[in-house]
C-alpha positions in Angstrom: -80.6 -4.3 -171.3 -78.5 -1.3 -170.0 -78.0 -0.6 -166.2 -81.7 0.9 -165.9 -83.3 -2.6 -165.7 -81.3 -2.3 -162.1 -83.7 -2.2 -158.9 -83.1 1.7 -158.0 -83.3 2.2 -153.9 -84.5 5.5 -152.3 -83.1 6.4 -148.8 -82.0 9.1 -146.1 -78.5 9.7 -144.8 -78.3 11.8 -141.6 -75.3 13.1 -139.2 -78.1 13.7 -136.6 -77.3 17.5 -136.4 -78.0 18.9 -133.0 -77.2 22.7 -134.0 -79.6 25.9 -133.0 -82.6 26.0 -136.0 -81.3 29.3 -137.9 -85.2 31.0 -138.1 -86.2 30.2 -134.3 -83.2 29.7 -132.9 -84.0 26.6 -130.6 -81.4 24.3 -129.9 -81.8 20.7 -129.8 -80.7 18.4 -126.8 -78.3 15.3 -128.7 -80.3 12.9 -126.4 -83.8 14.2 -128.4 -82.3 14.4 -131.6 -81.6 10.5 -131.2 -85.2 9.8 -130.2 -86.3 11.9 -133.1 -83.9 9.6 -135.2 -85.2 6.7 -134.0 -89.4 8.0 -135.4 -87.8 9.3 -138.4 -86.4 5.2 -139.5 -89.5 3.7 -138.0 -91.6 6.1 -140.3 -89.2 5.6 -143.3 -89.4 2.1 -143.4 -93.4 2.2 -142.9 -93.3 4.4 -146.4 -92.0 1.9 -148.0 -87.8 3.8 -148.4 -85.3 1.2 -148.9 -82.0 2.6 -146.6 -81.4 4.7 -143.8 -77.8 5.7 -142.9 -76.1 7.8 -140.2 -72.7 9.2 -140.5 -70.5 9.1 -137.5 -69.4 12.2 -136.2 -67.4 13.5 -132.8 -68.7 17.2 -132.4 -70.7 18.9 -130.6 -73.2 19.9 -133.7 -73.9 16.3 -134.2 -75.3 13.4 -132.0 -74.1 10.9 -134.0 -70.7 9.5 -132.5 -72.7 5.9 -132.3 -74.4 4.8 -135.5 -75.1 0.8 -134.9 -76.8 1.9 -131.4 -79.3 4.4 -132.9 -79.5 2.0 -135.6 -80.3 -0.4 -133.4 -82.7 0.9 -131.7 -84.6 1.1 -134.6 -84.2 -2.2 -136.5 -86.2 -3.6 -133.4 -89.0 -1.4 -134.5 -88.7 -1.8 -138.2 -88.7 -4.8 -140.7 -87.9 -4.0 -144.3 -85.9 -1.3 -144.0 -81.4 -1.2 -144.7 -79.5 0.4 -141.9 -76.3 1.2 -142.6 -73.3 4.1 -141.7 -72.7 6.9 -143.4 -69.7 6.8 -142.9 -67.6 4.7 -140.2 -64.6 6.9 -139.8 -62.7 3.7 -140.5 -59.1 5.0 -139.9 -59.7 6.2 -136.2 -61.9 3.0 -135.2 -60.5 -0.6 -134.4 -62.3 -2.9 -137.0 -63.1 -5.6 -134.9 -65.3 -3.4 -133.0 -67.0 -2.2 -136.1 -67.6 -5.4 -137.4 -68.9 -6.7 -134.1 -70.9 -3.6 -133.4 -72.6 -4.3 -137.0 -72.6 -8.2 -136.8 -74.8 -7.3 -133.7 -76.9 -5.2 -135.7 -77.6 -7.6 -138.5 -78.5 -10.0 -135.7 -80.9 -8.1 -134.6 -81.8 -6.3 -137.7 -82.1 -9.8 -138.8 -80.5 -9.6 -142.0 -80.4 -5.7 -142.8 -77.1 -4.0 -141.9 -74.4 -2.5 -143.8 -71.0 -0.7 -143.3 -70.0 2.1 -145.0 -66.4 3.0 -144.7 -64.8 6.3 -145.5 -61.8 7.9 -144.0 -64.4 11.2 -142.9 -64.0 14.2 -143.8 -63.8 15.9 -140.5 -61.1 15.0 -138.7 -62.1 15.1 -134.4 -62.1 11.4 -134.3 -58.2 11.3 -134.8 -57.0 13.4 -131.6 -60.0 11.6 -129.6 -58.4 8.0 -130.0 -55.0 9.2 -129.8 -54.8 8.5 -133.9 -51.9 10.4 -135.9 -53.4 12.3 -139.0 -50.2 11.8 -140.5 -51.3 8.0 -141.0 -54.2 9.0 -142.4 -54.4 7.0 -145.7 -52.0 4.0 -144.1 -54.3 3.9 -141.0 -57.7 3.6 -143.4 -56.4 1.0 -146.0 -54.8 -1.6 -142.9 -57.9 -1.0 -141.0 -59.9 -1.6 -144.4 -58.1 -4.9 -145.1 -58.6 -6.0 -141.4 -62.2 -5.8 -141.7 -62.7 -7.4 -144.7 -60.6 -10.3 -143.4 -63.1 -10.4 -140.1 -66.0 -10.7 -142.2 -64.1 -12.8 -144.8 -63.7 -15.8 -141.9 -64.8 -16.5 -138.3 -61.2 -16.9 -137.3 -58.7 -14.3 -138.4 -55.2 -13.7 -138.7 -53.6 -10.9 -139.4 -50.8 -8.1 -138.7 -50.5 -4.6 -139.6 -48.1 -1.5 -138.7 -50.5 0.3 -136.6 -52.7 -2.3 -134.4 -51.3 -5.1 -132.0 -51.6 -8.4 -134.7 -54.5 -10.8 -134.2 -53.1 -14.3 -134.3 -55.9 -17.5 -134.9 -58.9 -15.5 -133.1 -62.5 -15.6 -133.9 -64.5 -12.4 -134.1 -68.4 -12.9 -133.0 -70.9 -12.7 -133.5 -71.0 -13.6 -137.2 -73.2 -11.2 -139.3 -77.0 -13.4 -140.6 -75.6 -11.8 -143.9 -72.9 -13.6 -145.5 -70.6 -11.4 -146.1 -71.6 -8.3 -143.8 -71.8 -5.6 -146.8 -68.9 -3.2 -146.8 -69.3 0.0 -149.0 -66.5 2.5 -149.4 -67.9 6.7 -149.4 -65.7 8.8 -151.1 -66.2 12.7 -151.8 -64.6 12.4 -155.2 -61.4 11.0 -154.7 -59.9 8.9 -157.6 -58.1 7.0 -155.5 -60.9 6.0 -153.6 -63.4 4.9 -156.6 -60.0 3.3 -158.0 -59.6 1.3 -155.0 -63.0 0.2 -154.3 -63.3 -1.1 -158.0 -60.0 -2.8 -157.2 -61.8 -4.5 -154.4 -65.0 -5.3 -155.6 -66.9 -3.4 -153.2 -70.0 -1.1 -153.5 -69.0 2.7 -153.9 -71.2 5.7 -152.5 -70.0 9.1 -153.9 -71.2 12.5 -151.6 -72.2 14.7 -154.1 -72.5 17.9 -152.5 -71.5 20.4 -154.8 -70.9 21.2 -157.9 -72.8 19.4 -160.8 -73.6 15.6 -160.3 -73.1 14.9 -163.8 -68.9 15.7 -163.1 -68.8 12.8 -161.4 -69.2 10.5 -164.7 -65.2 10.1 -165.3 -65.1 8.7 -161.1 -67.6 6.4 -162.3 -65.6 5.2 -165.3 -62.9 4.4 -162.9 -64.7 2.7 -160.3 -65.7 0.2 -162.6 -62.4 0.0 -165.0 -60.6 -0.7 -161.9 -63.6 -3.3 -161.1 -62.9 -4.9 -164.6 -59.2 -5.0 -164.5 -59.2 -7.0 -161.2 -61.9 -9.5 -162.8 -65.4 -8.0 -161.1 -67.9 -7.4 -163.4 -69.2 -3.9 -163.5 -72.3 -4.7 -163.8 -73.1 -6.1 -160.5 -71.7 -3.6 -158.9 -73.5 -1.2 -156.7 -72.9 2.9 -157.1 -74.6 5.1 -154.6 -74.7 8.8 -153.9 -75.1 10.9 -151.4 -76.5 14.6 -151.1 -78.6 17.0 -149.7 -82.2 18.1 -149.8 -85.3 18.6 -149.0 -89.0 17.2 -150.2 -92.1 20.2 -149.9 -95.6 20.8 -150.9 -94.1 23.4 -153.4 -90.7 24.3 -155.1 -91.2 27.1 -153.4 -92.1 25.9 -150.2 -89.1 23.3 -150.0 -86.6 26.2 -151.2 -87.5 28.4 -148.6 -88.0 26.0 -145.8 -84.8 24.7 -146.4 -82.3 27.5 -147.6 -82.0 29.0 -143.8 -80.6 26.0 -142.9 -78.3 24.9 -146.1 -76.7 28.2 -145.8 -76.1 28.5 -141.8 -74.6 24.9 -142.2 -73.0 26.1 -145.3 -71.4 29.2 -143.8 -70.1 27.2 -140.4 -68.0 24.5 -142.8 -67.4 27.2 -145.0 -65.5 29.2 -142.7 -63.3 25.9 -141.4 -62.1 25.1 -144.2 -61.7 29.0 -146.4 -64.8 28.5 -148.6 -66.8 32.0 -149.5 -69.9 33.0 -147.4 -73.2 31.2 -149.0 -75.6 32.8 -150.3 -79.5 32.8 -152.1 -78.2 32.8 -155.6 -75.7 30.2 -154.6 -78.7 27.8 -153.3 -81.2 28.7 -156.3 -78.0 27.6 -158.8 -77.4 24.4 -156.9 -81.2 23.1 -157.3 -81.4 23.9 -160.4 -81.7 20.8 -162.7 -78.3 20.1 -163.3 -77.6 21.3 -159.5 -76.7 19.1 -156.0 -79.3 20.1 -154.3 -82.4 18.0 -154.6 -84.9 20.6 -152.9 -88.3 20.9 -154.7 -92.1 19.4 -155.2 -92.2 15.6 -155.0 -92.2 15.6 -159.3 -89.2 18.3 -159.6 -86.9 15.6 -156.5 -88.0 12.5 -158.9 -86.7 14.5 -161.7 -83.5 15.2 -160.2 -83.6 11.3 -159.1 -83.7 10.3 -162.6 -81.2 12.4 -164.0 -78.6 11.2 -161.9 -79.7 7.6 -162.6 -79.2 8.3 -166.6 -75.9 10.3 -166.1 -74.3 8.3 -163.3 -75.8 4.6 -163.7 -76.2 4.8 -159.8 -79.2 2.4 -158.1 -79.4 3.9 -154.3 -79.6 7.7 -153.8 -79.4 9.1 -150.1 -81.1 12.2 -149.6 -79.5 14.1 -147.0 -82.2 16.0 -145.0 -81.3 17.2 -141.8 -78.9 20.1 -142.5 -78.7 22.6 -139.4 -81.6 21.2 -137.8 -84.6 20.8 -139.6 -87.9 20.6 -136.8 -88.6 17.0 -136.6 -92.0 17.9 -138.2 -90.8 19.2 -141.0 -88.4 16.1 -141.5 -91.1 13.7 -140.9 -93.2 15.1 -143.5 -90.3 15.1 -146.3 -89.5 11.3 -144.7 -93.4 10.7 -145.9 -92.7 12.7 -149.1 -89.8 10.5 -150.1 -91.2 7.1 -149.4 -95.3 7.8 -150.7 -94.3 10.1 -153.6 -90.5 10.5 -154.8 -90.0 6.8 -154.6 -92.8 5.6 -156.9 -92.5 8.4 -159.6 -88.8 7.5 -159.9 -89.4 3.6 -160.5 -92.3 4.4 -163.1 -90.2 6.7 -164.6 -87.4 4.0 -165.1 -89.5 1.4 -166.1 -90.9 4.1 -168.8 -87.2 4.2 -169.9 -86.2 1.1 -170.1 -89.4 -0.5 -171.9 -88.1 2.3 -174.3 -84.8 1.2 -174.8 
């Protein structure tokens, strides 16, 4: 039996982008993009998806500097459905807030919260709570081992270099789940999949360029690092992240969504030196090797499957809402997703592994 035979979960990761649509124009107030974000879990979890997440970001493009809240908000509204962060910029947060701030949302979530840590990729959070970026990497691996000693025991002590130590205090509430999960994100960092093997924990990789299948070798050393500190691989959970979009049509999806890939595109682009983005650029990345996963529900499933057989992964986040998708438009790929995408990709799997 290889890693197929593995429950595969379909979900949506979201930064709750709040930035002017690039075809109408119309901005979007951050106080209506949460209530939008709110319908959009509610309807995920009615269609049957598996994980919503929402990536924590302090700028003015996004809404989402508060995760657990929207979160829970709407895990009083759903009942099956995973709610987790995507990502907590652990390094500029104190982990006894996250981990009550999530312990609350499994409480009333009863049972459905998750944490996923990353050090972020952007970098306002650090200036904002008076964190050095020079501690970058020191700041996310003593925050890291704080947490996991919170969740780890009611009563914790511990000291570090960077926060005042904790000597024999409890930390409530407890999370229902025992332990609280705790994923580590990386963008493709061996040191990251390295350490997260190390520590046993679930691994989401942000595949948002490039091919997908590059990532293989990250994988291999997720879980040789897993094995070497006596996990076994097999349990393990591998996630990825990227962006897309669900239509009617290939067509339809591409050009409903390629206004908004490339306006998002084009703003990071020009932060951090990348070249201006462009149509052949977008038709090349959802191609079926590509990181896009734009298409018809059939061509998305394809894609899905794919990355199961070349990366062994059993959750995929589809990231929708680049550069302000209408809420329409999301809800209907949302419905997409969970009615169509989901099932084709399971059958398909079962198909292959009945086969193998």
């Amino acid at each position: 039996m290889t890693h197929l035979a593995n429950h595969m979960e379909i979900g949506i990761s979201t930064f709750l982008e709040a930035t002017p649509n690039p075809v109408i124009g119309q901005a979007i107030s951050h106080a209506q993009r949460l209530r939008d974000a709110v319908e959009e879990i509610v309807l995920a979890d009615q269609v049957g998806l598996d994980v919503y997440g929402i990536g924590e970001h302090h700028r003015a493009d996004y809404a989402a500097t508060a995760p657990a809240v929207v979160l829970a908000a709407a895990a009083a509204m759903t009942k099956r459905i995973r709610l987790t962060s995507a990502v907590t910029v652990l390094s500029s947060d104190d982990p006894v807030r996250v981990y009550q701030a999530f312990s609350t949302l499994d409480g009333i979530s009863n049972g459905r919260a998750e944490i996923m840590a990353g050090r972020g990729s952007f970098i306002e959070s650090f200036p904002l709570f008076g964190r050095n970026l020079d501690d970058y990497d020191e700041l996310f691996d003593e925050n890291l081992e704080l947490l996991l000693a919170i969740r780890e025991s009611e009563k914790v002590t511990w000291r570090g270099g960077h926060r005042p130590a904790i000597n024999n205090l409890g930390v409530y509430p407890r999370s229902v789940q025992s332990p609280l999960p705790v994923w580590i994100a990386t963008g493709g960092n061996p040191e990251s999949a390295i350490r997260a093997g190390t520590l046993g924990l679930p691994v989401t990789f942000a595949i948002i360029g490039g091919m997908p299948e590059r990532f293989a070798p990250l994988v291999k050393l997720y879980k040789d690092a897993a094995a070497r500190a006596g996990h076994n691989p097999d349990t393990l959970q591998i996630a990825t992240h990227s962006h897309g979009f669900v239509g009617e049509t290939n067509e339809q999806a591409a050009d409903l969504f390629f206004p908004s890939n490339q306006a998002q595109m084009n703003v990071i682009g020009r932060e951090r030196g990348w070249p201006p983005y462009g149509r052949d650029s977008f038709d090349a990345a959802r191609s079926l090797r590509g990181a896009l996963y734009v298409g018809d529900a059939e061509y998305v499933a394809e894609k899905i499957v794919l990355l199961r057989r070349n990366l062994g992964i059993n959750r995929f986040f589809l990231h929708l809402d680049v550069s302000t998708m209408p809420h329409s438009e999301l809800m209907r790929s949302i419905e997409l997703l969970g009615t169509k995408v989901a099932p084709l990709v399971r059958k398909e799997l079962a198909r292959l592994e009945a086969t193998e």
